[in-house]
C-alpha positions in Angstrom: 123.6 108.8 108.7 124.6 108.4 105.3 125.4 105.2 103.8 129.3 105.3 103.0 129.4 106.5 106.4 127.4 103.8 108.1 129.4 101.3 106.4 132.3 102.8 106.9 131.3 103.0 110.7 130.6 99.2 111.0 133.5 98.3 109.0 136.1 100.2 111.6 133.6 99.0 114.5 135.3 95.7 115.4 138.4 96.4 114.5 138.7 99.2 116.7 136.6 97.2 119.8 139.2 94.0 119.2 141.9 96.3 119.5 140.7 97.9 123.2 139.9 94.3 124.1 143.3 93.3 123.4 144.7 96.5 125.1 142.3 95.6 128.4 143.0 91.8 128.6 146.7 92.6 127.9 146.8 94.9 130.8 144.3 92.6 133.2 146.6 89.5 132.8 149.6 91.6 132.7 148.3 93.5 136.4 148.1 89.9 138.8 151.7 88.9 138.0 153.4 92.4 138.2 151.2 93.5 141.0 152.9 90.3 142.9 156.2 91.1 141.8 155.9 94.7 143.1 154.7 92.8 145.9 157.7 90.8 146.3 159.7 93.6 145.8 157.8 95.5 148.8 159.6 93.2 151.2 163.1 95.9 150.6 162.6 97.8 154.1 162.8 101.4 151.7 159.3 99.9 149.9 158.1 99.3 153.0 158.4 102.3 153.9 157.3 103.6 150.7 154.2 101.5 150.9 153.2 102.4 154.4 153.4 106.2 153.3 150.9 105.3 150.5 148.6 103.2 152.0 148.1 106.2 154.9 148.0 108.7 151.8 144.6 111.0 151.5 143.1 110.3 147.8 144.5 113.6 146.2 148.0 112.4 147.1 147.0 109.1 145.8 145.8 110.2 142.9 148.9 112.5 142.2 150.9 109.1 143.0 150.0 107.7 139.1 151.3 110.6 137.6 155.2 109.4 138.6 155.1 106.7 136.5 153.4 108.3 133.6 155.5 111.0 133.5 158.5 109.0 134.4 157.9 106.8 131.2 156.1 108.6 128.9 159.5 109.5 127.0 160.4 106.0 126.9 156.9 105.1 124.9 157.6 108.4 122.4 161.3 106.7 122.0 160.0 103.3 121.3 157.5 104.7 118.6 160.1 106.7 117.8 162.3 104.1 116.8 159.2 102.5 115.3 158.5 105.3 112.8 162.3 104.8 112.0 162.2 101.5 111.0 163.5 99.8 114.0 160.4 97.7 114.7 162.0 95.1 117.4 164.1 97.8 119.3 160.7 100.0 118.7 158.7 97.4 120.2 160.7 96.3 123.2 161.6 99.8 124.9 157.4 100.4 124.2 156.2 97.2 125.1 158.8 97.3 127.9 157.7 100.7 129.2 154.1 99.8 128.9 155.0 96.6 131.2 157.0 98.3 133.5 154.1 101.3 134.0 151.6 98.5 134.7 153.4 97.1 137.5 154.0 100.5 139.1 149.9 101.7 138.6 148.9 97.6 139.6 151.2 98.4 142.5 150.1 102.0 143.6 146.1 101.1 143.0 146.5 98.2 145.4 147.8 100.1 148.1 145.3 103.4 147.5 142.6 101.7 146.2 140.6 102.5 149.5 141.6 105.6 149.7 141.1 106.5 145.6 137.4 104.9 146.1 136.4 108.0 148.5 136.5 110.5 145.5 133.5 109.8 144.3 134.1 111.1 140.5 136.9 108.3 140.9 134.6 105.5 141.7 132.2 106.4 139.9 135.0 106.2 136.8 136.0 102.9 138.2 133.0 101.7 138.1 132.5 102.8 134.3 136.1 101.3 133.5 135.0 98.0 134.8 131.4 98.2 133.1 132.7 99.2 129.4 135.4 96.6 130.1 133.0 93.5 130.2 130.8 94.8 127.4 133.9 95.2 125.2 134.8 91.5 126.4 131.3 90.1 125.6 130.8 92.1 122.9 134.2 90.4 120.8 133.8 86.9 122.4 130.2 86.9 120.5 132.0 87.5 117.3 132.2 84.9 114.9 136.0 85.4 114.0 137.0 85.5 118.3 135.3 82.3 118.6 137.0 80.7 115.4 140.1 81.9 116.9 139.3 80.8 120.2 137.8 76.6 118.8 141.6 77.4 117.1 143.4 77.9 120.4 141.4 74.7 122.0 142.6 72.5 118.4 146.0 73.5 119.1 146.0 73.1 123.1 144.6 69.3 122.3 147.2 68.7 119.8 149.9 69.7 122.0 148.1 67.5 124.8 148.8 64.5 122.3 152.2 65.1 121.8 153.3 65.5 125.2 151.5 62.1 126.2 
């Protein structure tokens, strides 16, 4: 590889790694508390309902099951960086960040009840499996960098400071 390139390569490297770390620990602590508000929200007798139909579902229909939500708020993302590209960068945020939020709950939700049934395609676990791989070497790959664990021995400053004050 040429040089320029091979810098160029290790110079977008982390960058581009801190930003899918972000994007996966954003949507792992974002999928606990949404998947028990959708749980909560399962208690309405229609969910119930709704729930029992998916839980029985065969994988292809639980597969097909994502695509409602991802079709449902795909237009809401494009507004949102829509609104972004037109200068409108907290309107432009919300409606994405809202949509993003919203769409995690609803896949957190559907995974948990088709999860047993999604795990029987086998090209589906075996992409699972992959997910959850590349996901802890993304993880341990930016809390080995230099500038995650400055920003992390930040965080635990701060958290003790705080501690102070309150006591």
């Amino acid at each position: 590889m040429k040089p320029f390139l091979l810098r160029l390569r290790r110079a977008l490297a982390f960058p581009f790694v801190l930003a899918l770390a972000l994007l996966l620990w954003l949507e792992e602590w974002l999928w606990e508390p949404l998947a028990e508000l959708m749980r909560l929200i399962g208690a309405l007798p229609l969910i119930r309902q709704l729930e029992a139909l998916l839980r029985r579902a065969p994988p292809s229909v639980a597969l097909a099951c994502y695509a409602i939500p991802v079709l449902a708020l795909l237009p809401f993302k494009i507004v949102g960086l829509w609104l972004l590209g037109k200068g409108h960068l907290l309107l432009g945020t919300t409606v994405f960040v809202g949509a993003k939020v919203v769409g995690t709950a609803l896949c957190a939700w559907i995974f948990t009840l088709t999860r047993d049934s999604l795990m029987r395609l086998a090209w589906f676990a075996r992409l699972w499996q992959w997910f959850v791989t590349l996901r802890a070497e993304v993880y341990a790959r930016v809390t080995r960098h230099p500038a995650w664990q400055a920003a992390r021995q930040l965080v635990q400053a701060l958290r003790a400071w705080l501690r102070t004050l309150k006591s």
